[in-house]
N, CA, C and O of each residue as an XYZ file, in Angstrom:
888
protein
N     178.421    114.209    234.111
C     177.013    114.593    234.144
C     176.441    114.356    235.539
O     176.445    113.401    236.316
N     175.983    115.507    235.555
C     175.369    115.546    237.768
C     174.083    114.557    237.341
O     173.612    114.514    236.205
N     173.729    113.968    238.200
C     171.996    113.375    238.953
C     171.906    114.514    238.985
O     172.696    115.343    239.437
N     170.223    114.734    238.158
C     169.450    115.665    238.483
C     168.161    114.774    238.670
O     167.854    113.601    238.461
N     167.504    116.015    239.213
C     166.298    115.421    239.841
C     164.936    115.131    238.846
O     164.022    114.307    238.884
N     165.113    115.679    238.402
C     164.285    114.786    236.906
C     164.198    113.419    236.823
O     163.157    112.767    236.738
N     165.736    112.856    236.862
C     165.922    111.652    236.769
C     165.552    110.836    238.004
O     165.066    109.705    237.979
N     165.799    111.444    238.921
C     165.313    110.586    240.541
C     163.304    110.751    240.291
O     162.556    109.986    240.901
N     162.931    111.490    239.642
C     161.364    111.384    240.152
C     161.025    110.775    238.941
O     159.811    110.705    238.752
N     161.670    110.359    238.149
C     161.067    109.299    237.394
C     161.648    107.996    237.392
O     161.725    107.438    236.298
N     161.885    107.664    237.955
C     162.687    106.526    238.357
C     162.051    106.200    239.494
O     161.872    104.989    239.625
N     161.616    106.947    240.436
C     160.614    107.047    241.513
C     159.259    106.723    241.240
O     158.587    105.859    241.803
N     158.969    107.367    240.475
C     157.439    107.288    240.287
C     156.972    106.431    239.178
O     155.788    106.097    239.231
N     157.722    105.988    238.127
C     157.183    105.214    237.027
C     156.670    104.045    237.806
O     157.033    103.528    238.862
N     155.478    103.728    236.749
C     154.645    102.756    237.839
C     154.957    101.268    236.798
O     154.922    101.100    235.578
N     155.352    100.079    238.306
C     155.656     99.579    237.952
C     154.506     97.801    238.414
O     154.856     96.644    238.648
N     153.187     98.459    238.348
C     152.135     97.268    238.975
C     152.104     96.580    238.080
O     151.551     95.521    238.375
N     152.568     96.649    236.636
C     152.048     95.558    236.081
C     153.562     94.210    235.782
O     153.774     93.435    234.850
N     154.400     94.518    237.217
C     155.370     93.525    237.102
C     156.274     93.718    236.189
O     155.896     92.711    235.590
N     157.152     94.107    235.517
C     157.731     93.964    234.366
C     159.025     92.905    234.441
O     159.732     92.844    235.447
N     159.185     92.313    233.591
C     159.844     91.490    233.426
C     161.456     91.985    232.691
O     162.534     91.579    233.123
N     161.302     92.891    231.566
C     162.209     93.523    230.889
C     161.867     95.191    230.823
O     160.754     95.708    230.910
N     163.055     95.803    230.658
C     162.893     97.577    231.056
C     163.645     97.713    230.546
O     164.639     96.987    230.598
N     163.480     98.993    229.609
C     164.479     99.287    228.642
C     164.932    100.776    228.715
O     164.385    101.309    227.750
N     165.547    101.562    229.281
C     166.165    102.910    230.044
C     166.637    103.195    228.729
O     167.453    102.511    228.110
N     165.817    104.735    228.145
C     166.365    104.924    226.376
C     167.242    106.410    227.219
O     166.819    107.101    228.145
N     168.304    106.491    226.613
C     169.297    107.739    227.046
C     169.821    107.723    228.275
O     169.962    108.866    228.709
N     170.176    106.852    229.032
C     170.427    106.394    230.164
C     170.677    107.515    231.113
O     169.987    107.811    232.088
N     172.205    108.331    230.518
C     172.855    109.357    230.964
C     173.632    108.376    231.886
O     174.012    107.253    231.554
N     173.823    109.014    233.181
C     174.425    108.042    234.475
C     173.839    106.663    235.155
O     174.190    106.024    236.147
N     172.976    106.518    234.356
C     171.856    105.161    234.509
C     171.212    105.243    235.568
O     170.643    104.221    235.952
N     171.087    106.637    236.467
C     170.421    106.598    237.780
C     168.748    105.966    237.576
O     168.324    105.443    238.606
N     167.998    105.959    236.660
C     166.462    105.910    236.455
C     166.943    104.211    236.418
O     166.181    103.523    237.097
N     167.723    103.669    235.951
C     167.837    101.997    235.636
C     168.080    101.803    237.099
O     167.339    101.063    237.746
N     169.173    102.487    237.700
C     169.432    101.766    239.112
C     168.177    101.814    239.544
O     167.663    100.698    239.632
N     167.176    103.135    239.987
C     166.249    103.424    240.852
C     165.486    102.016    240.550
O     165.397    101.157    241.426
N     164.889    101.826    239.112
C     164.217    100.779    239.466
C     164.446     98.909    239.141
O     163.583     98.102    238.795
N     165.592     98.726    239.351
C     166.590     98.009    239.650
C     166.252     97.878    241.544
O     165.997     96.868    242.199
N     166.326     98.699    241.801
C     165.853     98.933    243.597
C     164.967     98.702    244.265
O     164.842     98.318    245.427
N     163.795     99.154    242.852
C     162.605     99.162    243.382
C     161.851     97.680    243.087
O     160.959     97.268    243.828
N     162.311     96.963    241.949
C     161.889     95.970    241.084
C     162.568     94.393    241.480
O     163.639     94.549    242.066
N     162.412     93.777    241.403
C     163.090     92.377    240.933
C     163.158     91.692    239.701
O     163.175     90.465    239.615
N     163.204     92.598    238.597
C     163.049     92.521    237.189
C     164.355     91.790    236.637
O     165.410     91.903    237.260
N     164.321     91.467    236.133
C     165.653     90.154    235.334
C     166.296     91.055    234.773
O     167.394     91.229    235.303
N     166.023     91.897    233.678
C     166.799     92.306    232.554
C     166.292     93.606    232.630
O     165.062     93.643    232.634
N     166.876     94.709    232.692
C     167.167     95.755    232.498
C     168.314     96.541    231.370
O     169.322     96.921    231.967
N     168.319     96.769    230.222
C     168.936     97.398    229.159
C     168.705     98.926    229.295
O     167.631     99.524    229.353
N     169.628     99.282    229.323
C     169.855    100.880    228.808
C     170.610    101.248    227.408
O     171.373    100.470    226.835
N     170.255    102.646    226.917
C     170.964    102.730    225.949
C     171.454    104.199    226.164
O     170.754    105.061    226.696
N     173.199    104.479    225.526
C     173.101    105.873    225.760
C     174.396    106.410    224.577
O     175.382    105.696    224.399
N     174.262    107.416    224.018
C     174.748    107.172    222.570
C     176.645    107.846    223.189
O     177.798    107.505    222.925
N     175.997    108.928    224.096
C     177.438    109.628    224.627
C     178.464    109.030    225.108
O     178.386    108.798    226.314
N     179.770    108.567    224.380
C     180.830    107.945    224.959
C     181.118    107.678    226.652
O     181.142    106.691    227.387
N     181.318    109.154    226.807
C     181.746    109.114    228.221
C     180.168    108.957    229.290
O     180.218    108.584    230.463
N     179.280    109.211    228.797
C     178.045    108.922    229.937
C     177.923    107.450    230.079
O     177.547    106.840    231.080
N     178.351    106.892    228.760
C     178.131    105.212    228.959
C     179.158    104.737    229.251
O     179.031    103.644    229.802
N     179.799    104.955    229.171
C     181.291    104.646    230.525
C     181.013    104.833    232.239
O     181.048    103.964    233.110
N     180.758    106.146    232.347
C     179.985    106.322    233.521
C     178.810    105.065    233.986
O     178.986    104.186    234.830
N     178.127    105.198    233.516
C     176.806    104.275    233.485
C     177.361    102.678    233.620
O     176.963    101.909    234.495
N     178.304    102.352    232.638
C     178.663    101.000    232.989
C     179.378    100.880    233.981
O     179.405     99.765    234.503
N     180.379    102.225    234.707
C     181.173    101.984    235.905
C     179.857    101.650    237.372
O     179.935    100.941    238.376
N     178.598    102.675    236.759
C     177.884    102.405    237.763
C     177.006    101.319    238.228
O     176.722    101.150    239.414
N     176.389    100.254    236.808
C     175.814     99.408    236.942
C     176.854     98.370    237.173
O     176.378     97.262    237.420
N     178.459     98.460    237.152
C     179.048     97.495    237.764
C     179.301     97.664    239.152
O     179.281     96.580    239.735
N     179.522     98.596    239.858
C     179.246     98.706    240.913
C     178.058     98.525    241.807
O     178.119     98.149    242.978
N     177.300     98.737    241.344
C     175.552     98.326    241.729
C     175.847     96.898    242.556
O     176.808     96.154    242.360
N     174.844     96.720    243.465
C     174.449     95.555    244.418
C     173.321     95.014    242.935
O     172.670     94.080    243.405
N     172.965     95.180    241.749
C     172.276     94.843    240.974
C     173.117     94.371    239.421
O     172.544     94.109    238.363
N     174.450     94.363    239.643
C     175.015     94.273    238.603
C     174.671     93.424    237.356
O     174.739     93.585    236.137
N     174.181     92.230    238.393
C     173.938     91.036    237.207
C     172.327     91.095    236.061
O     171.885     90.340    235.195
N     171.729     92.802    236.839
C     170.293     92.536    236.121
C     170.779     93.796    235.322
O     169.665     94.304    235.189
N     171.647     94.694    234.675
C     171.495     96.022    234.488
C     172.886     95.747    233.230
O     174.005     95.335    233.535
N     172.454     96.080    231.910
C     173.099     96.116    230.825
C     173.260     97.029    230.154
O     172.216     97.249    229.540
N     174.110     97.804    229.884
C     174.151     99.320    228.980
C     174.860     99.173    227.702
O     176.033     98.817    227.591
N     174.048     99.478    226.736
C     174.423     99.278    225.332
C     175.085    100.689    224.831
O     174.339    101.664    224.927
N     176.179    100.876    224.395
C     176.935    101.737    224.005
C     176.482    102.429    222.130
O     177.308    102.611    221.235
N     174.867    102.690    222.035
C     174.189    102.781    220.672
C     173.184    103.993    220.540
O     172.839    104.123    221.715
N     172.550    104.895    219.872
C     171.592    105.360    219.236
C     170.271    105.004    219.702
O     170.338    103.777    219.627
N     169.460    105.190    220.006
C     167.972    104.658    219.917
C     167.566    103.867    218.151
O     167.249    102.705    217.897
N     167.707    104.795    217.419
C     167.759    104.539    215.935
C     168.218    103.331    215.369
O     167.651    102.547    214.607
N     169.755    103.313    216.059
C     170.872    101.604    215.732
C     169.912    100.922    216.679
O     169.118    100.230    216.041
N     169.739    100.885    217.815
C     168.961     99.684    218.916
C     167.669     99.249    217.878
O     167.700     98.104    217.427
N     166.658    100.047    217.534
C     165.457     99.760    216.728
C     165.471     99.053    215.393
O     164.453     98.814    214.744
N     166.654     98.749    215.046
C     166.925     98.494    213.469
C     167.150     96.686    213.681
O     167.138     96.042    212.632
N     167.302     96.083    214.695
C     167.475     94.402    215.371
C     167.186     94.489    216.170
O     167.999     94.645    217.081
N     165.472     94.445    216.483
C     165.426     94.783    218.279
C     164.830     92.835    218.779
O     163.826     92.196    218.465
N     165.707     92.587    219.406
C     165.493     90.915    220.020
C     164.263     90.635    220.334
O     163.447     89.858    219.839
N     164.203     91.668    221.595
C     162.681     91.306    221.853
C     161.893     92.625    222.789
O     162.645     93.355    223.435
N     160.578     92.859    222.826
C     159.933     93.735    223.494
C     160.016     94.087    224.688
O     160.630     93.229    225.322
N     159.735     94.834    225.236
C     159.862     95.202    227.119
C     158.807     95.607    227.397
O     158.345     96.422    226.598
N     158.098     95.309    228.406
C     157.207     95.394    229.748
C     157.287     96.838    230.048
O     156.218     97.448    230.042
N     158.611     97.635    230.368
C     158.392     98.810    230.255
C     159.302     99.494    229.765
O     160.414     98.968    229.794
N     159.200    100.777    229.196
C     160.460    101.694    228.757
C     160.203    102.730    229.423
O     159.099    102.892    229.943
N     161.322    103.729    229.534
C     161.264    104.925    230.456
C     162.342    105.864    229.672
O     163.156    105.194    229.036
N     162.474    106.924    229.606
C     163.261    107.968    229.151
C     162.977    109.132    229.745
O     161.858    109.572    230.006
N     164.270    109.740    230.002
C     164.151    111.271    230.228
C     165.010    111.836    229.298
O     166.229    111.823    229.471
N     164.438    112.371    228.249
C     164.971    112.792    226.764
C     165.334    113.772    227.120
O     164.909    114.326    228.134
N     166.421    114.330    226.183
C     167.094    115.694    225.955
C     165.617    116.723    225.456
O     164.703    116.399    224.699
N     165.780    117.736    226.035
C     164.532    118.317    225.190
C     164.481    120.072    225.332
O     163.438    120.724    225.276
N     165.907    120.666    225.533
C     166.022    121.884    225.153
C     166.104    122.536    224.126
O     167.057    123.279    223.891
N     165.165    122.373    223.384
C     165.046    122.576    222.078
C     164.758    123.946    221.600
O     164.916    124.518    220.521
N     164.285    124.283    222.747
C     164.087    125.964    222.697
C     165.045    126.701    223.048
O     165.103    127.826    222.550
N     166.115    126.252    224.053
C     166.933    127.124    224.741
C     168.221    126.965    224.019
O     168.442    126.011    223.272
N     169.148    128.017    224.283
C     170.432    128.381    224.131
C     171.304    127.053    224.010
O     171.131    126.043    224.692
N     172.143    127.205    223.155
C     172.938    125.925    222.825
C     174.472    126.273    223.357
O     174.896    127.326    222.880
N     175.022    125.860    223.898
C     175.897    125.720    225.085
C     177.617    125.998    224.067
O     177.604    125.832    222.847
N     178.300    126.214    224.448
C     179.969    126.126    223.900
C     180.351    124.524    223.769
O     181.270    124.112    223.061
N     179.533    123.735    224.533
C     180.231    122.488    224.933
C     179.153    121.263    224.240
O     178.155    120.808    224.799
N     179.771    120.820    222.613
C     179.189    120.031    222.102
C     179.104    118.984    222.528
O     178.143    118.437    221.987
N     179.724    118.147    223.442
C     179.527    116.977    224.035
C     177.827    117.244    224.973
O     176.725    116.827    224.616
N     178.109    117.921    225.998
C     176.862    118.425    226.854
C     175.665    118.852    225.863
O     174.522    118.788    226.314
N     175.870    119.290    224.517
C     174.905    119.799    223.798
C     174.240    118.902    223.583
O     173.058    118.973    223.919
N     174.725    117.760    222.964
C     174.408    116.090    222.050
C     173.415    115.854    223.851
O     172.216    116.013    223.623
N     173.608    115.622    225.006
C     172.880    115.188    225.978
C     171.882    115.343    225.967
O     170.989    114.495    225.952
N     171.770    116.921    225.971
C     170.558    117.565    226.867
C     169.447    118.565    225.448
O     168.448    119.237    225.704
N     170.054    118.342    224.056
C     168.997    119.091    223.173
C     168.459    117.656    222.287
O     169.034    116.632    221.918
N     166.876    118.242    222.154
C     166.199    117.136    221.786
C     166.513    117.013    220.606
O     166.238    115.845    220.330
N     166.979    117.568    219.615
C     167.379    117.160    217.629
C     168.345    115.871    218.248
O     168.351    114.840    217.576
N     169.162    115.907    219.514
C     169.443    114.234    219.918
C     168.664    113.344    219.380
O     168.957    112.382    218.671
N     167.336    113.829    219.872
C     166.439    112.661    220.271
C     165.123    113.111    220.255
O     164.533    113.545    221.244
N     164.542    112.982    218.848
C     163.438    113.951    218.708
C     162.268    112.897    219.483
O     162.550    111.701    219.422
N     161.234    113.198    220.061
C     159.969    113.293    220.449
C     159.646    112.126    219.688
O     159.477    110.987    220.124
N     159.563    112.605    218.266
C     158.540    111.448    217.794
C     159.539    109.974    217.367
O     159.041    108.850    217.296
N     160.696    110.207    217.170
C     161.602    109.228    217.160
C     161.288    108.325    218.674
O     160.927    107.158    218.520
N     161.420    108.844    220.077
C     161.113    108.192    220.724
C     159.755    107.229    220.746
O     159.764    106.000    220.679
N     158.416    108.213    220.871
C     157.518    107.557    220.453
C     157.612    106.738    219.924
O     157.526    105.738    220.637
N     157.847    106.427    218.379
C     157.937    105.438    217.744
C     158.139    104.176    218.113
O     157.484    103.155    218.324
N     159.732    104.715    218.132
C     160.224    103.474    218.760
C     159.610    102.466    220.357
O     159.853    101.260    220.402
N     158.919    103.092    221.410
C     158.318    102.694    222.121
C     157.501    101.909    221.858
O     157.489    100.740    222.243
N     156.360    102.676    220.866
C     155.084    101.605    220.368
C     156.113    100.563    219.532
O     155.756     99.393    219.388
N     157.006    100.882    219.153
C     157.250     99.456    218.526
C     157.622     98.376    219.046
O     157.490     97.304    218.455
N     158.289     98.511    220.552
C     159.524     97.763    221.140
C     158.268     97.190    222.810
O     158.298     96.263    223.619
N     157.554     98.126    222.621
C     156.813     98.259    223.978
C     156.009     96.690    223.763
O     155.828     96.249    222.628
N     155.617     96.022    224.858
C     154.551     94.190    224.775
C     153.646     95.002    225.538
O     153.581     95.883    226.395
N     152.771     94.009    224.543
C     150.822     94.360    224.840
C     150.853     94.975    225.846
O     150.351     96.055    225.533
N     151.161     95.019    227.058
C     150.710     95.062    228.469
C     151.843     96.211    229.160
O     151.779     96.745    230.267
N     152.947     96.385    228.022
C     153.268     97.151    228.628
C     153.546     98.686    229.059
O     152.746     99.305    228.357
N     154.186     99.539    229.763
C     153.965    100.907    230.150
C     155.514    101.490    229.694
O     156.561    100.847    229.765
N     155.366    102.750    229.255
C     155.909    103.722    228.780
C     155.889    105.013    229.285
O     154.875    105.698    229.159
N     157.205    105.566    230.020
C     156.967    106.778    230.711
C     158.178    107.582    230.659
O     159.306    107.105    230.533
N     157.865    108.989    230.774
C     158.697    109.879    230.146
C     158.635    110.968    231.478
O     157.809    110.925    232.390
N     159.735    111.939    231.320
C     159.606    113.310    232.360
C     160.058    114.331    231.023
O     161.042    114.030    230.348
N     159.181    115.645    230.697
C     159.305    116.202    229.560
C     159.280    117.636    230.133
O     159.311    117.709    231.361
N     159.239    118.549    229.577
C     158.792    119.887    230.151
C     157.332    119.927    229.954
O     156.775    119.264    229.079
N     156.632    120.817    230.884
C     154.875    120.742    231.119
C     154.426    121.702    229.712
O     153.284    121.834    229.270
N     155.502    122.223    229.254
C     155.172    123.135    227.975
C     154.639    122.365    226.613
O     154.032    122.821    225.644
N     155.173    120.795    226.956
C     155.458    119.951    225.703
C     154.557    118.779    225.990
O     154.610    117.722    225.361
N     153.516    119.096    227.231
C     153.041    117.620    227.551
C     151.980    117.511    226.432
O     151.976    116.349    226.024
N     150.840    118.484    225.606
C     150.078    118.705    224.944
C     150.453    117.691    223.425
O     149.905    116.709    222.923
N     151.529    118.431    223.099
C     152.250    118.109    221.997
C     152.312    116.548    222.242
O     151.532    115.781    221.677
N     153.316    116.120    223.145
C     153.701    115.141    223.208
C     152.125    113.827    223.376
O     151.910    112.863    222.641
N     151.356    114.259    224.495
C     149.958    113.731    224.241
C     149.477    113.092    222.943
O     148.914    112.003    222.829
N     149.915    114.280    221.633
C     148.715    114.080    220.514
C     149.923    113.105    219.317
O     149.532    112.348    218.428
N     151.466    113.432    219.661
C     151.804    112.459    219.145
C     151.861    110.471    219.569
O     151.964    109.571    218.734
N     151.769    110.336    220.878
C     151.932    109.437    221.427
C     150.214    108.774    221.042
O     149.957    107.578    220.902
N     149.387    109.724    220.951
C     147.953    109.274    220.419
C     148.058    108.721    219.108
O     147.562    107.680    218.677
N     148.760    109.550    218.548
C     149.141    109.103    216.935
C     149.494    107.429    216.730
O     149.156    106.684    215.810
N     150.200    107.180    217.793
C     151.134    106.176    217.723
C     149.905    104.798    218.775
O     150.338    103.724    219.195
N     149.166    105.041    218.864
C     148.268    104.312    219.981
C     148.549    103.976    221.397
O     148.168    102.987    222.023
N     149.382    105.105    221.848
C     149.927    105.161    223.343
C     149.038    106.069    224.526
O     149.120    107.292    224.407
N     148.361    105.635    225.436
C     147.417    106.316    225.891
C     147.491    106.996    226.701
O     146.977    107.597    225.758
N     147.620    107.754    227.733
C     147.912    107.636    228.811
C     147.708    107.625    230.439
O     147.046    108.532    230.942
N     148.126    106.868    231.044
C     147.460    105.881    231.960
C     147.909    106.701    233.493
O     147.610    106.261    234.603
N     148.601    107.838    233.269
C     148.949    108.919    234.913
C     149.431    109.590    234.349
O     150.134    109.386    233.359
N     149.096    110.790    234.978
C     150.191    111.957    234.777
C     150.493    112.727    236.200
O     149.568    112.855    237.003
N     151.855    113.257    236.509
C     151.727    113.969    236.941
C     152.982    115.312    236.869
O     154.154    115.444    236.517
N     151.874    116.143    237.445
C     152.574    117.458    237.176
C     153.492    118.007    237.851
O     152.976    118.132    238.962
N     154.919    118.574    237.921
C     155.674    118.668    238.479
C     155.835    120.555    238.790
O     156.206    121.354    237.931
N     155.446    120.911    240.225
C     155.787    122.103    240.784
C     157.296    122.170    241.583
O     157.580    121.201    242.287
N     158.455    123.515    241.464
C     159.553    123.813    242.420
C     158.878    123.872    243.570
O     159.074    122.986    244.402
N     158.062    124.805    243.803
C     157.355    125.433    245.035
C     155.498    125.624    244.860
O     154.822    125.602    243.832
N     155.081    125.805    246.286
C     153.550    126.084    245.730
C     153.167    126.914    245.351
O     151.962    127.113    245.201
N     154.707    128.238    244.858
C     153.620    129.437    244.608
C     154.965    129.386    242.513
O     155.355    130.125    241.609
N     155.003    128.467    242.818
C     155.833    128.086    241.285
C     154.848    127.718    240.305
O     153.703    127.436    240.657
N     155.220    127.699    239.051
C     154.222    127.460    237.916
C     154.908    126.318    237.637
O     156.092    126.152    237.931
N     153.868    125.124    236.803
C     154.581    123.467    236.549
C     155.037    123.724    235.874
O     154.686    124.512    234.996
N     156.473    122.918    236.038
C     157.788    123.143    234.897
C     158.026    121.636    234.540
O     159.126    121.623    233.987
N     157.538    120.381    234.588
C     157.562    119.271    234.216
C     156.562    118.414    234.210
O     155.725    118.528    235.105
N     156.428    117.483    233.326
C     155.202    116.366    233.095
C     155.658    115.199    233.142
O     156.308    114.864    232.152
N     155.498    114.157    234.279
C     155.476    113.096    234.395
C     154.452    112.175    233.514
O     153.284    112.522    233.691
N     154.576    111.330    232.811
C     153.701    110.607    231.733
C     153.604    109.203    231.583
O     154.568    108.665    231.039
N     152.818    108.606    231.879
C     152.866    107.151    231.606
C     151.856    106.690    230.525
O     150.738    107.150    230.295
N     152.334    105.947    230.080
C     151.459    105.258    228.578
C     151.120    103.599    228.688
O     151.787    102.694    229.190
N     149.995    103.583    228.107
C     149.824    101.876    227.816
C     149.122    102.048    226.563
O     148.736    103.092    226.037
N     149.014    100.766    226.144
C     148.204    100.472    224.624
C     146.680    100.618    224.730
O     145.941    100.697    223.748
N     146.374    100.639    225.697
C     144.937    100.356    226.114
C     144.121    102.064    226.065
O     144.141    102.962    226.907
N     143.690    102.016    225.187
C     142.553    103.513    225.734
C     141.486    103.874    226.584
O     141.010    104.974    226.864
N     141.149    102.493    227.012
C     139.919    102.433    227.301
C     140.823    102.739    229.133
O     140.180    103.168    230.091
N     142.421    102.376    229.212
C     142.758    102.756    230.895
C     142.346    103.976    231.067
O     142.334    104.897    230.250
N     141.729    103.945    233.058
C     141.538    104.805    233.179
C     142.646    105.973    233.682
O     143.453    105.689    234.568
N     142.631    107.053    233.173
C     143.759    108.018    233.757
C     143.783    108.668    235.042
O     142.835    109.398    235.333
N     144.811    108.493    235.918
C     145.002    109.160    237.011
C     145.959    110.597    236.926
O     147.078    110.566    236.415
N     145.297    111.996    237.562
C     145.927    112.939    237.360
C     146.247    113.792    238.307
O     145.273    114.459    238.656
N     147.769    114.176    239.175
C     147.747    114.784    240.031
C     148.674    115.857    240.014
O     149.072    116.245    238.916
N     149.027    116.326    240.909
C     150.118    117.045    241.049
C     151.123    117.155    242.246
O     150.697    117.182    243.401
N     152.391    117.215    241.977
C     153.776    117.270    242.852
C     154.708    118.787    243.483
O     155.423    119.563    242.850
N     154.498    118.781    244.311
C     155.234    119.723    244.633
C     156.364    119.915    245.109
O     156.070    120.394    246.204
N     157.584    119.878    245.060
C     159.207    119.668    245.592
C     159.428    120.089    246.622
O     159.535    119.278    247.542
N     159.577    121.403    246.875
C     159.842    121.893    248.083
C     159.086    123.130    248.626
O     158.563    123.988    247.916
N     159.102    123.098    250.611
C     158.164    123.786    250.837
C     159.342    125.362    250.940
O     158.691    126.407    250.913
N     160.639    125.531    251.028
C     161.259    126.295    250.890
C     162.532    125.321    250.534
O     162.739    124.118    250.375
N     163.357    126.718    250.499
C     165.020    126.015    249.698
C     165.362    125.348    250.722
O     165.586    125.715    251.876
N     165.408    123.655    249.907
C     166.295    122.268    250.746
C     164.775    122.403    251.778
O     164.851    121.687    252.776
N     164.174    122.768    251.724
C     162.693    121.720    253.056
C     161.795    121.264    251.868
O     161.185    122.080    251.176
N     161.733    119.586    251.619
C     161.404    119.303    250.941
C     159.453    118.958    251.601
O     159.196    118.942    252.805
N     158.197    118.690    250.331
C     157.386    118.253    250.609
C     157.283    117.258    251.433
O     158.390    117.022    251.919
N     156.219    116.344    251.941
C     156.374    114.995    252.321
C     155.966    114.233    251.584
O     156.063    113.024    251.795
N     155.159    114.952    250.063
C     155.014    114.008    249.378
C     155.944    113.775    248.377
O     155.861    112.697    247.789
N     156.816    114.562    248.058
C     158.450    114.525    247.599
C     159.339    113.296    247.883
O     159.877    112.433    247.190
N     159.236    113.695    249.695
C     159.966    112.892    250.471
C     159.370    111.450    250.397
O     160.128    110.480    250.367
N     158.136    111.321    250.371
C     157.493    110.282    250.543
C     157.807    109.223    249.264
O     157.684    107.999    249.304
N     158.241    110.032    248.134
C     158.077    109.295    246.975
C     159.648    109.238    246.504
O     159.908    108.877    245.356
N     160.972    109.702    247.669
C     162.074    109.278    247.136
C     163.178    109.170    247.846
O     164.346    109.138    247.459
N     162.574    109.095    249.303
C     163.458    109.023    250.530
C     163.962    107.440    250.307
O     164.897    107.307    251.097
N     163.779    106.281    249.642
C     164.426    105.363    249.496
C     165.995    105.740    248.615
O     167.033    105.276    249.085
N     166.034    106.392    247.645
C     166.920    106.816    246.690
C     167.960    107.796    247.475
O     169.140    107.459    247.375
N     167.638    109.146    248.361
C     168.637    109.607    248.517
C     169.249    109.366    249.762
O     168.397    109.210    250.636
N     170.412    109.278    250.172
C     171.200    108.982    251.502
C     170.826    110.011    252.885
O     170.370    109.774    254.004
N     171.285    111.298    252.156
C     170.879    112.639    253.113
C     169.552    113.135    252.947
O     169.579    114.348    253.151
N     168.090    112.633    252.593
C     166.831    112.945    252.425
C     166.582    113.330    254.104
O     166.390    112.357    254.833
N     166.578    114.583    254.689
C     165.874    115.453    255.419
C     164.375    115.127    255.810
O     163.562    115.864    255.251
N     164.004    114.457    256.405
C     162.713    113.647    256.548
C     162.266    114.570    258.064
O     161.221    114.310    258.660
C-alpha cells in the first residue's frame, strides 16, 4: 500500500494543542499518520489498529524501524474487537477511513477490504470515538468533501462537535475533493474554517501545502 497524501495532510494538520498524552491511529494502513505525529508530538503511547494482515506487518516493520519505536504500538484487530475491552481513553484519535463506497469495487479483495467503507462504516467509527475519546479530547478524520455534511450530522448525533475544518483543493481552479475534520465534546468550541490548496501546477506545490508538510517529506520542492 503506497503513502498517499491523504494520509500525510492529516497527520500534518490534526491539531494537536491540547497536548495529548495517548493517540489512537484507527486503520493505520502503513502507520504513516502515527509516525507523522509521533514527529510532531512527544506523546507516550501511540496505538494503532489495522485489521489487514499484510498492512499491519508493514506498519509494525515501520514503527520498528522508526527513531520512535518505543512510543508506537500496532494492534493486529478490527475497530469492533478493539471497542469490546477498551483499557483506557485517548486524548486523541485520528482515522483516514476506507470510504469508496460509491465507486467501483476492484478484482483485488485484499485492496477492496482497505479502501471501501462497508470496512468501516462512518457511524461505526463515530461511535466508537465518542466512546474511547477523554473529556478533552480531539477526533479527526480526512473523508471525501461529498460526505462532510453527512458525516457532520452523524458525529452531532454522537455529541462530537466540530472544532476546524478544512477543505481540501488539487488546484485553484479544482473543485474540493476532501474534508479535513476535527471534533471535541464541547459545542460551545469555537470553529475554525478554511481552505487548502495542493498544487499551483503538476509537482509545484502551494506554500501553504509546503508550509504544512515540508517536515514529513525528504524531496519537498520548497
Amino acid at each position: 500500500m503506497k503513502i498517499g497524501t491523504d494520509g500525510v495532510l492529516l497527520g500534518a494538520w490534526t491539531p494537536i494543542e491540547n497536548n495529548p498524552l495517548r493517540i489512537l491511529d484507527v486503520g493505520t494502513g502503513t502507520g504513516i499518520i502515527a509516525l507523522i505525529l509521533a514527529q510532531r508530538s512527544s506523546v507516550s503511547q501511540i496505538d494503532a489498529l489495522e485489521i489487514d494482515e499484510n498492512a499491519y506487518e508493514q506498519a509494525t516493520d515501520n514503527f520498528e524501524n522508526s527513531p520512535w519505536n518505543d512510543r508506537l504500538f500496532c494492534f493486529h484487530a478490527g475497530l469492533e474487537e478493539f471497542v469490546e475491552e477498551p483499557e483506557d481513553d485517548y486524548d486523541l484519535i485520528v482515522s483516514n477511513p476506507p470510504f469508496y463506497s460509491d465507486d467501483y469495487r476492484s478484482s483485488n479483495d485484499q485492496r477492496d477490504l482497505a479502501r471501501f467503507q462497508d470496512a468501516m462504516p462512518f457511524e461505526d467509527l463515530i461511535e466508537a470515538a465518542a466512546l474511547l475519546l477523554s473529556e478533552n479530547g480531539i477526533f479527526a478524520v480526512i473523508i471525501p468533501f461529498k460526505e462532510e455534511e453527512n458525516f457532520l450530522a452523524l458525529a452531532k448525533e454522537h455529541e462530537l462537535f466540530p472544532l476546524k475544518i478544512t477543505r481540501v483543493k488539487g488546484s485553484y481552479t479544482s473543485p474540493i475533493v476532501r474534508s479535513l475534520l476535527a471534533f471535541k465534546r464541547d459545542e460551545l468550541a469555537v470553529l475554525s474554517a478554511n481552505e487548502l490548496v495542493i498544487e499551483i501546477s503538476r509537482h509545484e506545490y502551494t506554500p501553504e501545502y509546503i508550509e504544512l508538510t515540508k517536515e514529513f517529506y525528504l524531496k519537498m520542492k520548497i
